[in-house]
Backbone as CSV, one residue per row, in Angstrom:
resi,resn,N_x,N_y,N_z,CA_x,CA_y,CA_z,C_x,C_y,C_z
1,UNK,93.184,165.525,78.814,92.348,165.778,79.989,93.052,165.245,81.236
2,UNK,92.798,165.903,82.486,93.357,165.605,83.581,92.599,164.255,84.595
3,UNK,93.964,163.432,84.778,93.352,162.300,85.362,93.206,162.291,86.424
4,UNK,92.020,162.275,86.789,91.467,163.010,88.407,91.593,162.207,89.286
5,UNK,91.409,160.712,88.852,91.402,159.349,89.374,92.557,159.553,90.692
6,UNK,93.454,160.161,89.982,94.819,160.229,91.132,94.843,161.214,91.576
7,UNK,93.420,162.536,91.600,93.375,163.479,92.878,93.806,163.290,94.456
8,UNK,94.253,163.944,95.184,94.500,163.559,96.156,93.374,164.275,97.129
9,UNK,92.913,163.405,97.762,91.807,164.400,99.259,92.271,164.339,100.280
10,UNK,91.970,166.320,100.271,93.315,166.273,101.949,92.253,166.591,102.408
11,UNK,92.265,166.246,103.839,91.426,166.432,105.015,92.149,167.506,105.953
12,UNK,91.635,167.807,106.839,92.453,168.390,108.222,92.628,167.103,108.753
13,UNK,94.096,167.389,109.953,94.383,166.656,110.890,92.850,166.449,112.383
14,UNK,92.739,167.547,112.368,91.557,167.828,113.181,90.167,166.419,112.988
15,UNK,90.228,166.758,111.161,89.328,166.046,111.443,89.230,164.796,110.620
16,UNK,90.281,164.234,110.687,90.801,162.951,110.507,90.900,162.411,112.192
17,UNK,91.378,162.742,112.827,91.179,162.472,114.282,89.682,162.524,114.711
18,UNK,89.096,163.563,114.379,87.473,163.050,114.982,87.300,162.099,114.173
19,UNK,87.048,161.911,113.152,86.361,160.833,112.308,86.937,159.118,112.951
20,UNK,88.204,159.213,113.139,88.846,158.301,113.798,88.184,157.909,115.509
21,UNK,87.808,158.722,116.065,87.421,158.954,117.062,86.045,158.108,117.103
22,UNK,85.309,159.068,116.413,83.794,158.641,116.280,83.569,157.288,115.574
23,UNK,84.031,156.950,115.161,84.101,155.542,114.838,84.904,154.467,115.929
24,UNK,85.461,154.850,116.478,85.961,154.084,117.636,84.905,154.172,118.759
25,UNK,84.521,154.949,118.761,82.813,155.143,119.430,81.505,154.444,119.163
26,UNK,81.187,154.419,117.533,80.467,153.714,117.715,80.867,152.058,116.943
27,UNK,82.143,152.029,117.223,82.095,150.538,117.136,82.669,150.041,118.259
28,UNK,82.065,150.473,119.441,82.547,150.203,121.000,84.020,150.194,121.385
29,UNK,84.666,150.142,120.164,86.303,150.462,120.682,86.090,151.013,122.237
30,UNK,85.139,152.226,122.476,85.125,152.980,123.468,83.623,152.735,123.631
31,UNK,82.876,151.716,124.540,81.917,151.390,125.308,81.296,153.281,125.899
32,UNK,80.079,152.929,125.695,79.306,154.230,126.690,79.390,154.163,127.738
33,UNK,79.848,155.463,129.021,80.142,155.607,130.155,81.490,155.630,130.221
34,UNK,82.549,154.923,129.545,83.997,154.460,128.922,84.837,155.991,129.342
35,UNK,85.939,156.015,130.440,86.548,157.015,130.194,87.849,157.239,129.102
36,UNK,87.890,157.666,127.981,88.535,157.275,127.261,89.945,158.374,127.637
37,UNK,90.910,157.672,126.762,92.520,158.227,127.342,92.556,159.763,127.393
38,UNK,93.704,160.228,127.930,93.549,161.370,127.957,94.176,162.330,126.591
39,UNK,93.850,163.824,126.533,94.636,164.282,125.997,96.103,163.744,125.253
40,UNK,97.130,163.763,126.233,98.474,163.494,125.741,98.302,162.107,125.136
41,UNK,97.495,161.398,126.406,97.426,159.889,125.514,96.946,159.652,123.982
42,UNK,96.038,160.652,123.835,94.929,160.788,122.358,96.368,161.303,121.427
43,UNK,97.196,162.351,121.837,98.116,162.877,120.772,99.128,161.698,120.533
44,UNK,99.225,160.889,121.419,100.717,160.379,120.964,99.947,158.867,120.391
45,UNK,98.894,158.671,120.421,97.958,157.680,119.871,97.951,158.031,118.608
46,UNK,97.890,159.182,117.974,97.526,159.491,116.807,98.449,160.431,115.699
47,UNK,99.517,160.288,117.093,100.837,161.432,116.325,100.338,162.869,116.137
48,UNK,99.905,163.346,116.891,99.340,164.585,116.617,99.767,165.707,118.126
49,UNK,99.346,166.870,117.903,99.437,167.572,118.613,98.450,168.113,119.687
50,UNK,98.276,168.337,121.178,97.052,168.199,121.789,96.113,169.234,121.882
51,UNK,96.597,170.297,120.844,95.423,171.224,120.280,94.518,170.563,119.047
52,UNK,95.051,169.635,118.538,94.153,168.993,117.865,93.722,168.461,118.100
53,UNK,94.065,167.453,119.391,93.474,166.394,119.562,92.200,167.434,120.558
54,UNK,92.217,168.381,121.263,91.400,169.424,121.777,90.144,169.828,121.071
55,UNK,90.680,169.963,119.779,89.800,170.550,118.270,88.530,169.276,118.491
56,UNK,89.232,167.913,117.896,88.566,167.058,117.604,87.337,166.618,118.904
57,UNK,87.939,166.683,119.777,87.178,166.386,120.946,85.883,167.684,121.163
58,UNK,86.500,168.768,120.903,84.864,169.327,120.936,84.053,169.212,119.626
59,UNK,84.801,169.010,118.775,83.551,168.463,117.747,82.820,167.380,118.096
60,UNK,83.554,166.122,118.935,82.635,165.204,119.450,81.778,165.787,120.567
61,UNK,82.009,166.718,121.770,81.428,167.162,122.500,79.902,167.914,121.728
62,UNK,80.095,168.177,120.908,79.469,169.454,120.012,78.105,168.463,119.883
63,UNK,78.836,167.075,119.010,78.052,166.054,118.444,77.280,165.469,119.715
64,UNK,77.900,165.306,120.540,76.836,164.676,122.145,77.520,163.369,122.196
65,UNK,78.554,163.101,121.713,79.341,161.514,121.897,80.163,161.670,123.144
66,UNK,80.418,162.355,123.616,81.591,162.685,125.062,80.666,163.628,125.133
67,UNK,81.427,163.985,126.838,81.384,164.840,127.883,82.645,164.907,128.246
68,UNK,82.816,165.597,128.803,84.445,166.181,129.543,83.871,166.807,131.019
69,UNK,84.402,166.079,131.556,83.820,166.798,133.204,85.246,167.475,133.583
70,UNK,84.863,168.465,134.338,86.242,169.012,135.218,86.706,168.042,136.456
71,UNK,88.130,168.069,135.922,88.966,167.031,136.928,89.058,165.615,136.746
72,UNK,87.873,165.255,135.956,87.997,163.879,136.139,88.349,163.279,134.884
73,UNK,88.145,164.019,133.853,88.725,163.521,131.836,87.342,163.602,131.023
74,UNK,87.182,163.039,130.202,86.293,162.687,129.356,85.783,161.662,129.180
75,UNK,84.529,161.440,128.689,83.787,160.541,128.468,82.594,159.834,127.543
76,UNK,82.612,158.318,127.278,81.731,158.553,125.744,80.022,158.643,126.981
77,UNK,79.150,159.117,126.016,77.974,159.305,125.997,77.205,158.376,125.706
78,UNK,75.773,158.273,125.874,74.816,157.117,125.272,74.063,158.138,124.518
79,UNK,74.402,158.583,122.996,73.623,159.704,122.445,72.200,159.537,122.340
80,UNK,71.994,160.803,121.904,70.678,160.793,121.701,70.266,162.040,120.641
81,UNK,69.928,161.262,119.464,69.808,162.058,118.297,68.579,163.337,118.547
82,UNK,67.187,162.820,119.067,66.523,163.535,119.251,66.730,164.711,120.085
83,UNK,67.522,164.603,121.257,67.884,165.889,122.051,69.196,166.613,121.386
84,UNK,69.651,165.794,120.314,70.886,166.913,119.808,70.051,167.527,118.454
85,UNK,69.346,167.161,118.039,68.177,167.443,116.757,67.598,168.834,117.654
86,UNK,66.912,168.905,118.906,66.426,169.862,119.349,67.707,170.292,119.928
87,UNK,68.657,170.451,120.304,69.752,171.736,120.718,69.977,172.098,119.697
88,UNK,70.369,171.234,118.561,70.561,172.304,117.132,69.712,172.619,116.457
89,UNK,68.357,172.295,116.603,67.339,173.520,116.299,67.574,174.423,116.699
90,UNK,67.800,174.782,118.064,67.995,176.510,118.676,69.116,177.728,117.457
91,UNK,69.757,176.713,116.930,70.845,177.479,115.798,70.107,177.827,114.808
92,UNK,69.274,177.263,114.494,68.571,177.640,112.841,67.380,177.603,113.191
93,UNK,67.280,179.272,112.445,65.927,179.777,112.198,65.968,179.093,111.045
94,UNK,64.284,179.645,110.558,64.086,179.097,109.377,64.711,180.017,108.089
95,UNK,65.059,181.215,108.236,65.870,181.795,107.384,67.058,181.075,107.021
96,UNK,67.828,180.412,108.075,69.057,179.732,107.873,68.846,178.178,107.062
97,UNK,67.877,177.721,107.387,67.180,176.421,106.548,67.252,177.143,105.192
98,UNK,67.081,177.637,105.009,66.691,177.990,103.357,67.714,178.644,102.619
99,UNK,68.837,179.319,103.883,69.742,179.878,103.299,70.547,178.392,102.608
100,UNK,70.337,177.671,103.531,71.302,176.322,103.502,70.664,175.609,102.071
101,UNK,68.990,175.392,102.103,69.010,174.965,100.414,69.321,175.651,99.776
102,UNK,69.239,177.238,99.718,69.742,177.972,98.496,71.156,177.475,97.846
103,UNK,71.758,177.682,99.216,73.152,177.014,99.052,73.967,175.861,97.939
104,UNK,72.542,175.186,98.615,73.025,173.663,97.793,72.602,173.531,96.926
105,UNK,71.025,174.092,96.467,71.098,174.121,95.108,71.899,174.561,93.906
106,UNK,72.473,175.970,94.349,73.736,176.785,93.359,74.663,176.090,94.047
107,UNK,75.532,175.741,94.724,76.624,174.994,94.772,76.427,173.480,93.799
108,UNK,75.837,172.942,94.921,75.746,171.417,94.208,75.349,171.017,93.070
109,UNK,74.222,172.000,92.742,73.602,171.472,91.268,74.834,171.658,89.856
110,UNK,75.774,173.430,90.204,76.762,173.294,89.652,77.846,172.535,89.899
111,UNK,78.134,171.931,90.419,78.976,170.550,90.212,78.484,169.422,89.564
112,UNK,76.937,169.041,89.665,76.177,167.840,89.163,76.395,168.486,87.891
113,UNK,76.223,169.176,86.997,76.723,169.729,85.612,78.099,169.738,85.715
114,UNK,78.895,169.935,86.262,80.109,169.803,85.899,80.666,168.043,85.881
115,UNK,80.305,167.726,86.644,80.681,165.861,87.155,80.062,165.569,85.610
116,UNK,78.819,166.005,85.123,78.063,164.715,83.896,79.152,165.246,82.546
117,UNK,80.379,166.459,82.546,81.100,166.960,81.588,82.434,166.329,81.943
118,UNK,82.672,166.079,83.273,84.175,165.647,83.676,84.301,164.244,83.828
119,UNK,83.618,163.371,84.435,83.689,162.321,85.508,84.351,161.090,84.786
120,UNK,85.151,160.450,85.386,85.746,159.605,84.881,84.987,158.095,85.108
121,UNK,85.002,157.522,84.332,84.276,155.957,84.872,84.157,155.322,85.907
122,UNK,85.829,155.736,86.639,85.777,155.083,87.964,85.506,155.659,89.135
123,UNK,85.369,157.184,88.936,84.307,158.075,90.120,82.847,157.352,89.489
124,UNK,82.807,157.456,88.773,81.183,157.062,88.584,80.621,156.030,89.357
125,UNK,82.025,154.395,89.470,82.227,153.521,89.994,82.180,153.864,91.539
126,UNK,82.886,154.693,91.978,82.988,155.074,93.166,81.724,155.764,93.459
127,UNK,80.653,156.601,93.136,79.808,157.351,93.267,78.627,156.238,93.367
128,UNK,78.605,155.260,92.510,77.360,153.733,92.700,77.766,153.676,94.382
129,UNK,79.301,153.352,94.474,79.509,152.520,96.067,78.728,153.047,97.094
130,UNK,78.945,154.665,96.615,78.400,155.468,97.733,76.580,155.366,97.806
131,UNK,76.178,155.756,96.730,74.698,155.287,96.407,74.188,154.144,97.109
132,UNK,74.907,152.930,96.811,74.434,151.639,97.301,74.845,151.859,99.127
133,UNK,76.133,152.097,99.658,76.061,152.747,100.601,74.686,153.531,101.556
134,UNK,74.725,154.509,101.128,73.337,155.035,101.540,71.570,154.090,101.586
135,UNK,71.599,153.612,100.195,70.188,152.523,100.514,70.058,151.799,101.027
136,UNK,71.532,150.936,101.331,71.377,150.104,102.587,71.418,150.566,103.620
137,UNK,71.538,152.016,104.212,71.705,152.685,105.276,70.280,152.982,105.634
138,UNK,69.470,153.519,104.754,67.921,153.369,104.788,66.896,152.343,105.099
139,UNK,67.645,150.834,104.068,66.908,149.979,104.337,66.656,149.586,105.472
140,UNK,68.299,149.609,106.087,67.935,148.775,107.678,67.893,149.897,108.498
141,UNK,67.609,150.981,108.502,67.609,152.074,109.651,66.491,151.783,110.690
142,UNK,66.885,151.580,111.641,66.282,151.425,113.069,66.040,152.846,114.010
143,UNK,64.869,153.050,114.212,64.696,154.660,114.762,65.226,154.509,115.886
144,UNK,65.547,153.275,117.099,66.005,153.308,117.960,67.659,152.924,118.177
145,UNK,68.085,153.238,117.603,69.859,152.764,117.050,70.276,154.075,116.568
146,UNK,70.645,154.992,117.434,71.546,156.474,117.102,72.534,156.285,116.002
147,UNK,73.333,155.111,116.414,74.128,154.929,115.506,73.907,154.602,113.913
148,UNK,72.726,153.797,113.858,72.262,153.664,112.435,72.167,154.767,111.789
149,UNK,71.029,156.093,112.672,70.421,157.199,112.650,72.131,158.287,111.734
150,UNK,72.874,157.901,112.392,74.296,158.523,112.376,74.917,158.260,111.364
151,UNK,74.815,156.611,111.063,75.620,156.019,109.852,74.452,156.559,108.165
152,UNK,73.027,156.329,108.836,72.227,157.106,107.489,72.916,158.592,107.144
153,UNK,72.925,159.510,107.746,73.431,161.070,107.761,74.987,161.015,106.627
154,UNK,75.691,159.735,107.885,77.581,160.160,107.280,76.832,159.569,105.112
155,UNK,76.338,158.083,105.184,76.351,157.942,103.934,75.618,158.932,102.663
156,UNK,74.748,159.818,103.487,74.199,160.752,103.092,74.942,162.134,102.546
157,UNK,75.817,162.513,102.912,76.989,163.316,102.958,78.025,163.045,102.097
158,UNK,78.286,161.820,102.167,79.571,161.268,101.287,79.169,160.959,100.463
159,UNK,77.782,160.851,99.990,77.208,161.073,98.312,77.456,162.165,97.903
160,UNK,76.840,163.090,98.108,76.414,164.963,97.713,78.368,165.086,98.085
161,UNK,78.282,165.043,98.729,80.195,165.573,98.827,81.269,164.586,97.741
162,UNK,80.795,163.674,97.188,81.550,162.731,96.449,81.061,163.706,94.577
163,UNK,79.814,164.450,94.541,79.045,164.956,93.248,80.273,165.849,93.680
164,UNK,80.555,166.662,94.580,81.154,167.636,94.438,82.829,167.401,93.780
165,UNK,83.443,166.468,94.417,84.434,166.039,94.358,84.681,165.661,92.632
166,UNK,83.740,165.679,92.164,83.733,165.122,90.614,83.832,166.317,89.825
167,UNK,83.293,167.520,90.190,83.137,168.033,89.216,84.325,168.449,88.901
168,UNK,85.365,168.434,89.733,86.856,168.959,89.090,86.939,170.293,89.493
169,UNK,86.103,170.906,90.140,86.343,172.574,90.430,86.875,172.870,92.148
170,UNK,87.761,173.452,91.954,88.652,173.584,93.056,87.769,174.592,93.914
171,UNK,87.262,175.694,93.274,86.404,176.461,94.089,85.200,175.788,94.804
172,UNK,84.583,175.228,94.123,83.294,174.568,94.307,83.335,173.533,95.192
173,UNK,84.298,172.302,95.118,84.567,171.971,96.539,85.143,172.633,97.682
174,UNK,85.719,173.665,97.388,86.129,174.217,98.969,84.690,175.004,99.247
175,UNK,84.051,175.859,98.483,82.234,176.352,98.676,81.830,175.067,99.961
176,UNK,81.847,173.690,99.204,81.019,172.953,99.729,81.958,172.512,101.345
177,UNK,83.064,172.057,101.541,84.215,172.087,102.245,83.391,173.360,103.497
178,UNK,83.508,173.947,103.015,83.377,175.457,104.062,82.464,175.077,104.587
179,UNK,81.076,174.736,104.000,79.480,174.740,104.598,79.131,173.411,105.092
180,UNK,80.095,172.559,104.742,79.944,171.029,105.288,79.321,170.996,106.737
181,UNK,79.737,171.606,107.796,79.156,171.243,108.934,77.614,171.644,108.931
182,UNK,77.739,172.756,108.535,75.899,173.212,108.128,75.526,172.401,107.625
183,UNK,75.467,172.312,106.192,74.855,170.935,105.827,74.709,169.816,106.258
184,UNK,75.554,169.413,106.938,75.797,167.913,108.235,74.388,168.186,108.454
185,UNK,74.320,169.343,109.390,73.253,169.442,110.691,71.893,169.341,110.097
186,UNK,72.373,170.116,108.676,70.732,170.259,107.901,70.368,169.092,107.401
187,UNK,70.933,168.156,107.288,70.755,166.491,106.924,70.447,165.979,108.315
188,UNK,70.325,166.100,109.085,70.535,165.308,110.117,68.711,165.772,110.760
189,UNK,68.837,167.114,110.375,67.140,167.668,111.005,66.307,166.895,109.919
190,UNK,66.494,167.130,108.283,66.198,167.281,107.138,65.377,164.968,107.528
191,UNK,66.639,164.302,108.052,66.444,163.103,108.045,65.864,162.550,109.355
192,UNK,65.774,163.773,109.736,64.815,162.717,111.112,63.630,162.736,110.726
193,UNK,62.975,164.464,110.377,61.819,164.229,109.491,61.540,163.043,108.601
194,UNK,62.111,162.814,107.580,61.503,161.758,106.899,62.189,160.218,107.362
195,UNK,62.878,159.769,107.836,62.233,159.084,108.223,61.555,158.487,109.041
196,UNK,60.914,159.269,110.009,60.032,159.263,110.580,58.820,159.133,110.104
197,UNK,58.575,159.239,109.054,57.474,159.391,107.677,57.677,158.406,107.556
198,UNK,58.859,157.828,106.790,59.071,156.171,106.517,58.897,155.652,107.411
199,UNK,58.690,155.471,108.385,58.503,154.222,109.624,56.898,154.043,109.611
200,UNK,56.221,155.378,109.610,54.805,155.599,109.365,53.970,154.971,108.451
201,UNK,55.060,155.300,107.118,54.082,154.914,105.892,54.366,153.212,105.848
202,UNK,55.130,152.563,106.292,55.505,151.165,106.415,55.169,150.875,107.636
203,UNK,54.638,151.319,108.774,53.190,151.000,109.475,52.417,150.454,109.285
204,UNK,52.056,151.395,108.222,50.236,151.665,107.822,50.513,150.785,106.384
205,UNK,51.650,150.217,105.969,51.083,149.144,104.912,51.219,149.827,103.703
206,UNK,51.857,151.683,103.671,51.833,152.557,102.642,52.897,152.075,102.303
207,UNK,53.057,152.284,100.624,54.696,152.370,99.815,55.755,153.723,99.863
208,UNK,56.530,153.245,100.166,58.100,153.568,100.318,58.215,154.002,98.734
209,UNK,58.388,155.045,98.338,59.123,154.815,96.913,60.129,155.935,96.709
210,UNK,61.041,156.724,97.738,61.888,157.658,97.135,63.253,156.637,97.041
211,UNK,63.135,157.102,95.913,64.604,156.508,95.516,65.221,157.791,94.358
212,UNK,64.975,159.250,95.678,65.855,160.473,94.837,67.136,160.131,94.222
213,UNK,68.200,159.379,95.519,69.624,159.343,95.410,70.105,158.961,94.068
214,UNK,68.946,157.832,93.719,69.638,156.606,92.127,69.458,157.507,91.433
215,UNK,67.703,157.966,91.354,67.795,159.101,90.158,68.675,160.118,89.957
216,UNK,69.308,160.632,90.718,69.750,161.555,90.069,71.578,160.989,89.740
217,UNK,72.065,159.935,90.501,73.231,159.024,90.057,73.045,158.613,88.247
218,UNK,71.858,157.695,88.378,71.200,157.629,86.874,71.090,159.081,86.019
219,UNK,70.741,160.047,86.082,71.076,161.086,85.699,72.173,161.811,85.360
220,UNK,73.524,162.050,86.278,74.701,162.111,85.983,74.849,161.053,85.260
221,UNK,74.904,159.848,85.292,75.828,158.892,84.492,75.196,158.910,82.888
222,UNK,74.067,159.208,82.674,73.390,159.318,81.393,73.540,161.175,80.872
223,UNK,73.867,161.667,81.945,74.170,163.144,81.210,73.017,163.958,80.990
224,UNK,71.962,164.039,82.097,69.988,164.193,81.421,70.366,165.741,83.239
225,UNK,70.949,166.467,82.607,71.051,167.308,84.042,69.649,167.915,84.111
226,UNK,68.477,168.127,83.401,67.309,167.937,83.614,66.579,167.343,84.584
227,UNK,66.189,166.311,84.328,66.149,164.927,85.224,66.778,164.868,86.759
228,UNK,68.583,165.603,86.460,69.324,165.608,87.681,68.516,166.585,88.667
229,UNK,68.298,168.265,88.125,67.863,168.903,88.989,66.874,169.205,89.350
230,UNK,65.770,168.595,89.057,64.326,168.022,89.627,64.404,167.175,90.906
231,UNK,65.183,166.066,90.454,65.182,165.354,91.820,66.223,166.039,93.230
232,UNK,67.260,166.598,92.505,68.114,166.933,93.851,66.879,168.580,94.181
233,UNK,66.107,169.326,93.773,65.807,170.078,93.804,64.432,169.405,94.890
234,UNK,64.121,168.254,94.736,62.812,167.851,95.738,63.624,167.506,96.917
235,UNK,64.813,166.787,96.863,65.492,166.211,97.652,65.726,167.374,98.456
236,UNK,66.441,168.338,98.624,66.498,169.875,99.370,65.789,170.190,99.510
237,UNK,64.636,170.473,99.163,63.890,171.041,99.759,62.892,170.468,100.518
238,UNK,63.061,171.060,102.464,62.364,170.895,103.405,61.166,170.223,103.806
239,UNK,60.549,171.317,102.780,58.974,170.822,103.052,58.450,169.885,102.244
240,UNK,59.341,169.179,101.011,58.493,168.368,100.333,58.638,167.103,100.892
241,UNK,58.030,166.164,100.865,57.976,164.963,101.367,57.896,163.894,99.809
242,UNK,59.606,163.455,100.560,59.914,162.950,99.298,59.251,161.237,99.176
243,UNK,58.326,160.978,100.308,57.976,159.804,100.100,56.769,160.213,99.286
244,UNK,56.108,160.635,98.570,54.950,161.277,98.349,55.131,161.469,96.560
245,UNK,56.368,161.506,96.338,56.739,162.128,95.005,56.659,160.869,93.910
């Protein structure tokens, strides 16, 4: 059997530079209001070329972390999840919401069957990090901290994209690869909803009890793909309210 352990994950240059970026953002490297370097400065900062470094920057523009004014350069932003939540509502109807769970259910669920046939011990190892990752991203999430709001989403992502990464299928991660930014966005609407619910129900003194992510981790690692696609199947879908389940 093939030892996956020493897969290699290639990224784009593109967006190895945003990711680099956005994290220099929100760990004040680059203060809000901050005009950060320019173009040429960003390429030879990062060894890259200044169509990429171009690329990356409107993905941050896209995201609401910069602005770029004419004449004067670019600049970081003081985001604001809720007004980029409503500009990217205007993109998705609700046909496209559903196209997007359809999506993930036949994509992802076939990888969660493939990962509980392939996975090696130490993705499994790696797949807890990410898990535990994410619940602490929940636990302390602050509705007024974009960045928390931001860091819940990325650990959210690098779970479901880490199931994919396991299953060993070259098609099936590039499927998921392709639709990644959709899905981003649909996590990002998908999570303001609830937790907004969670802030509510821990208000009012109600219990907190989704803990989809473990179950279905506990599921792959025990091999019960039953079990698995119940929970990722509540977890996608929109309208259920997974504090409730």
């Amino acid at each position: 059997m093939q030892d996956k352990s020493k897969k290699i994950i290639r990224k784009s240059a593109v967006d190895l530079v945003y990711e680099q970026m956005k994290d220099m953002i929100k760990n004040t490297d680059w203060p809000v209001r901050d005009k950060i370097p320019s173009e040429s400065e960003l390429a030879e900062m990062f060894d890259v070329n200044r169509l990429t470094v171009r690329m990356a920057l409107q993905k941050l523009n896209t995201l609401g972390l910069v602005e770029t004014r004419a004449g004067e350069g670019t600049f970081v932003t003081a985001f604001n999840f809720s007004d980029y939540i409503k500009q990217a509502s205007e993109f998705y109807s609700e046909e496209m919401f559903q196209d997007i769970a359809d999506f993930r259910k036949a994509v992802e669920l076939a990888c969660c069957r493939l990962a509980m046939d392939r996975c090696t011990s130490e993705e499994l190892e790696e797949l807890k990090l990410r898990l535990d990752a994410h619940n602490k991203q929940t636990e302390s999430y602050n509705t007024v901290d974009p960045n928390a709001f931001l860091a819940l989403v990325d650990a959210d992502l690098a779970f479901h994209e880490f199931i994919c990464e396991m299953s060993g299928n070259s098609l099936l991660i590039l499927a998921f690869q392709m639709a990644r930014e959709a899905i981003y966005r649909y996590l990002i609407m998908i999570a303001e909803k609830r937790m907004t619910v969670r802030h509510e129900r821990l208000a009012s003194n109600k219990p907190v009890q989704s803990k989809l992510h473990t179950v279905i981790y506990d599921a792959i690692a025990r091999k019960d793909f039953a079990t698995c696609e119940k929970a990722y199947k509540d977890m996608i879908d929109p309208q259920v309210n997974i504090f409730e389940l």
